[in-house]
Each structure stands twice: as structure tokens, then as C-alpha cells.
DRENLO-861347 format. One record per residue: residue number from 0; residue in one letter; x negated, y, z negated of N, C-alpha, C in turn. Coordinates in steps of 0.2 Angstrom, whole numbers, plus 2048, in hexadecimal, padded with zeros to 3 digits. Layout:
N
+-----+---------+-----+-----+-----+------+------+------+-----+-----+-----+
| num | residuo | n.u | n.v | n.w | ca.u | ca.v | ca.w | c.u | c.v | c.w |
+-----+---------+-----+-----+-----+------+------+------+-----+-----+-----+
| NUM |       A |   X |   Y |   Z |    X |    Y |    Z |   X |   Y |   Z |
...
+-----+---------+-----+-----+-----+------+------+------+-----+-----+-----+
END
This chain:
82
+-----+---------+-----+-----+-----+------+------+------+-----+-----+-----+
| num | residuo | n.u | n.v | n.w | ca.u | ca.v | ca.w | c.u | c.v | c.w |
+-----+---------+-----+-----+-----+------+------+------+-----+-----+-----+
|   0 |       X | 382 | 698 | 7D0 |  37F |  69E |  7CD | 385 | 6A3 | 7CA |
|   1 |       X | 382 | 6A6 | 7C8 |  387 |  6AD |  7C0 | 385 | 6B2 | 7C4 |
|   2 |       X | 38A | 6B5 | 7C6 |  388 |  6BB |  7C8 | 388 | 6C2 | 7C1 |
|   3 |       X | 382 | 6C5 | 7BF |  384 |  6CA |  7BA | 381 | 6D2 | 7BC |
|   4 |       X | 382 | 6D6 | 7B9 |  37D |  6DB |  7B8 | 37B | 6E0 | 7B1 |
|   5 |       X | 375 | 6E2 | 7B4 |  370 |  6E3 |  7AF | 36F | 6E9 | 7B2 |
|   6 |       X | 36C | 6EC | 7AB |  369 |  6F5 |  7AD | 362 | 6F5 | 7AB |
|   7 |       X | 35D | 6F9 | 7B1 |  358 |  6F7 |  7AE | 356 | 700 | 7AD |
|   8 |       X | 350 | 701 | 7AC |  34D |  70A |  7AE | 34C | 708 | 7B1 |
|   9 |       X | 349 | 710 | 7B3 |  347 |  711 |  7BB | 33E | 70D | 7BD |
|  10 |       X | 33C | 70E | 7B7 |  335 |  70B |  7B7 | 335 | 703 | 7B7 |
|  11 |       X | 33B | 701 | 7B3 |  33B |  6F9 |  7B6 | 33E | 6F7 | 7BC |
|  12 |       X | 33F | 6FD | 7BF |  344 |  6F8 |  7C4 | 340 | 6FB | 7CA |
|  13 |       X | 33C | 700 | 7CA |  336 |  700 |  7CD | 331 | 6FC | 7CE |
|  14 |       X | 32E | 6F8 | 7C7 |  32A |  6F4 |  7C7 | 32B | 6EE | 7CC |
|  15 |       X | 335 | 6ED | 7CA |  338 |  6E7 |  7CC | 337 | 6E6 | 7D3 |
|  16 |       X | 33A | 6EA | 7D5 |  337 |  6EB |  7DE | 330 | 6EB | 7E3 |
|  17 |       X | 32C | 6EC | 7DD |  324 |  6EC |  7DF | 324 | 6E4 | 7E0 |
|  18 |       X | 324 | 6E2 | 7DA |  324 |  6DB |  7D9 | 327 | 6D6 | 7DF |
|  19 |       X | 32E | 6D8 | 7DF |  330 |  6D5 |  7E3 | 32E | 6D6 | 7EC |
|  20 |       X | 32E | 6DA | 7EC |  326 |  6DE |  7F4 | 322 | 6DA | 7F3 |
|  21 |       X | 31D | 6D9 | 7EF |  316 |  6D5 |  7EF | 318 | 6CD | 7F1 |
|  22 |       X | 31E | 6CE | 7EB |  31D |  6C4 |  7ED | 323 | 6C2 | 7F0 |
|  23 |       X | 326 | 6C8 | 7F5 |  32B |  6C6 |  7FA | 332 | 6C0 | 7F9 |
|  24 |       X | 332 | 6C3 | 7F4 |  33B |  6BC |  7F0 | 33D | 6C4 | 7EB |
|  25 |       X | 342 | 6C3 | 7EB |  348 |  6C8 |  7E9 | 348 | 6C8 | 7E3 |
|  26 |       X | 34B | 6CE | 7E1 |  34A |  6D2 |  7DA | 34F | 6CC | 7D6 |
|  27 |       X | 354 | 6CA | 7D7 |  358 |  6C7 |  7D3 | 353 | 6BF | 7D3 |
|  28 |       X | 34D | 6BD | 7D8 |  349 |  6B7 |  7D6 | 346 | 6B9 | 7CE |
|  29 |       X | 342 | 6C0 | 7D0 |  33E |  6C1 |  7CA | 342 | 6C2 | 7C4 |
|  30 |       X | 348 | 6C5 | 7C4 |  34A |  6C4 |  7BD | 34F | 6BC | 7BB |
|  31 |       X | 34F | 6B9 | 7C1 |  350 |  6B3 |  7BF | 34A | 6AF | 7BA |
|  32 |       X | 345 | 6AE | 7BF |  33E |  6AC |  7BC | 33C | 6AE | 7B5 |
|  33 |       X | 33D | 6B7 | 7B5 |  33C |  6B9 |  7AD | 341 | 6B8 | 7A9 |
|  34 |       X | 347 | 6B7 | 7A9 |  34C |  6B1 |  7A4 | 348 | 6AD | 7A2 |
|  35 |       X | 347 | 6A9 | 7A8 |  346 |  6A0 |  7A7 | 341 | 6A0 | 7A2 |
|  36 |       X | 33C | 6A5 | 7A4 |  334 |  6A4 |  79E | 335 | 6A5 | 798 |
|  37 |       X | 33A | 6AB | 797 |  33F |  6AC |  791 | 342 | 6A5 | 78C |
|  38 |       X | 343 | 6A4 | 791 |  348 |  69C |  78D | 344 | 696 | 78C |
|  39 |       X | 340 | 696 | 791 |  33A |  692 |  791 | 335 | 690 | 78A |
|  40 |       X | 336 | 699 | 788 |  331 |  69B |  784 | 329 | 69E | 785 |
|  41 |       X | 328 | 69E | 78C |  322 |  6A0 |  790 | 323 | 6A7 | 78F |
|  42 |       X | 327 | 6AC | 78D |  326 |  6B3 |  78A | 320 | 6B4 | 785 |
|  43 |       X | 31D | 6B7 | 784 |  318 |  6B9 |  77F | 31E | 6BC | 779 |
|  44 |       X | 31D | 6BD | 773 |  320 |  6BF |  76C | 31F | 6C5 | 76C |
|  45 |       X | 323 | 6CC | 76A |  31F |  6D1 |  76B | 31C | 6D2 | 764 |
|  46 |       X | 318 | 6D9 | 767 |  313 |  6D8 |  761 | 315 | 6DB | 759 |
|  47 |       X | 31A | 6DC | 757 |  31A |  6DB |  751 | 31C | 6D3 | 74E |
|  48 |       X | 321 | 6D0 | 752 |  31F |  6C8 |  752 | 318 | 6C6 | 752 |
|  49 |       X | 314 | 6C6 | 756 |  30C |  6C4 |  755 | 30A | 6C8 | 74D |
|  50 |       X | 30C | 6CE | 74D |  30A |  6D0 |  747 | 30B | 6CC | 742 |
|  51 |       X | 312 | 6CB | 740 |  314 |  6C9 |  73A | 314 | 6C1 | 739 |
|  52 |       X | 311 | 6BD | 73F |  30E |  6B6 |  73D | 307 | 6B7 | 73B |
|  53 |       X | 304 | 6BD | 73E |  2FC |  6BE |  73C | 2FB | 6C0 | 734 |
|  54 |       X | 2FF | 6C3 | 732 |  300 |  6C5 |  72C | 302 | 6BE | 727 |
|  55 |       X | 307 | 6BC | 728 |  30A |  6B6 |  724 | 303 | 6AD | 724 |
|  56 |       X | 2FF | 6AF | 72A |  2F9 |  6AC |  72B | 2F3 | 6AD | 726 |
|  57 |       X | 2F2 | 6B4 | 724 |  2ED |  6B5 |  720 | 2EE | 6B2 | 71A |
|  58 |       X | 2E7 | 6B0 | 717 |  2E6 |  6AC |  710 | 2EB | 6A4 | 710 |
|  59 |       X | 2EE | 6A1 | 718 |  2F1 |  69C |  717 | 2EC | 696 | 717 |
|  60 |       X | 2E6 | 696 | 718 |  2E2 |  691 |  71C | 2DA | 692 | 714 |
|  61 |       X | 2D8 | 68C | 711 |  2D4 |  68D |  70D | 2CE | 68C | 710 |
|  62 |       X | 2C7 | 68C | 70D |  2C1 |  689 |  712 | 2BC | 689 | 70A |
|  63 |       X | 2B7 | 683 | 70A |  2B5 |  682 |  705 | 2AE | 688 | 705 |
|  64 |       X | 2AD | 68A | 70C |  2A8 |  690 |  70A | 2A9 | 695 | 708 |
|  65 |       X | 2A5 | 698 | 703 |  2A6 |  69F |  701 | 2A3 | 6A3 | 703 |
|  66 |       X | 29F | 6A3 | 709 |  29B |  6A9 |  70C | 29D | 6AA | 715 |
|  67 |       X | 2A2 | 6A7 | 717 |  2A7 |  6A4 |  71C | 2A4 | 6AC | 720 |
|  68 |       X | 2A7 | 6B3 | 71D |  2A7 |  6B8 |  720 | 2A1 | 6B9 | 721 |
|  69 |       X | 29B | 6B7 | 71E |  295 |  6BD |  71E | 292 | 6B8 | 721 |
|  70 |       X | 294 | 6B1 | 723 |  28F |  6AD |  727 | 292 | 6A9 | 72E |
|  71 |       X | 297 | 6AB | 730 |  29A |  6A9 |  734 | 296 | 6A5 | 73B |
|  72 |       X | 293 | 6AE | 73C |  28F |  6AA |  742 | 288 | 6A3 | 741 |
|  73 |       X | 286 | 6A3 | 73B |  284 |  69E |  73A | 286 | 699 | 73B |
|  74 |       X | 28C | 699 | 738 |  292 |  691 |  738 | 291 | 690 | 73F |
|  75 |       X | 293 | 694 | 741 |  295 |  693 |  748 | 28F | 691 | 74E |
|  76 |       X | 289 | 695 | 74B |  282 |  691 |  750 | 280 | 68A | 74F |
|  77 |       X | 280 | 689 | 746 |  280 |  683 |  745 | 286 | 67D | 749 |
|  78 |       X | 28B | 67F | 74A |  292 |  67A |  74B | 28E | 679 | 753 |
|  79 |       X | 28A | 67F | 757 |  28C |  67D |  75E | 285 | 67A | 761 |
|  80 |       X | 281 | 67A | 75A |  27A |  679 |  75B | 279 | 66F | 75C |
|  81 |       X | 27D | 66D | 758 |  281 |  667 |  757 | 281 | 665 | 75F |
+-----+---------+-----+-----+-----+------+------+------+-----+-----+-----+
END
């Protein structure tokens, strides 16, 4: 192990104690664990990341209906009616 330190606020390091009381393993497990997910890639992106793929997403994808928006749930009764 690496010993290092870190500063958190008072509201994270508040939480961090909560957490570590609930599930009874030390603060230094949980910021161990939330590294690991980090690295892992199990973080969620925040959300200007989710923005700016949802953005660069639009108009990527064709579809030969032209009435897609005004009939969707149709599509969609028919797909599940199948």
C-alpha cells in the first residue's frame, strides 16, 4: 500500500464517515473502492460529457421513415404486437 493524503470538504468527509458507519470498513476502504471504479471505468461521465456525446449523437443515425416522430408509438405497438 501507498500511503497518501487527500483533502476533502466538510460535506464529503462527512458523507465519507456516514458511509463508512453503515457498511462498517474504513474510510480509507471507500476511497480505495471509489479509485478502483474510477479506473475501472464504473464512474458514470459527468454530465456535460453525457451532454456532448448526446449532442454529436444527433442527426448520426438515418431511418427510411419519414413520419418516425409523429408516429412512433405506432411503430412501436406494431414491433411488440409481433
Amino acid at each position: 500500500m501507498v500511503r497518501t493524503q487527500i483533502q476533502l470538504t466538510e460535506k464529503q468527509a462527512k458523507a465519507l464517515k456516514q458511509i463508512a458507519l453503515d457498511e462498517g470498513i474504513s474510510m480509507a476502504e471507500i476511497v480505495r473502492r471509489a479509485i478502483e471504479n474510477v479506473v475501472e471505468g464504473k464512474c458514470p461521465p459527468d454530465k456535460d460529457v453525457l451532454k456532448r456525446r448526446a449532442i454529436a449523437a444527433v442527426g448520426s443515425i438515418h431511418s427510411d421513415f419519414t413520419d418516425l416522430s409523429e408516429r412512433s408509438d405506432d411503430y412501436l405497438e406494431e414491433i411488440y404486437s409481433e
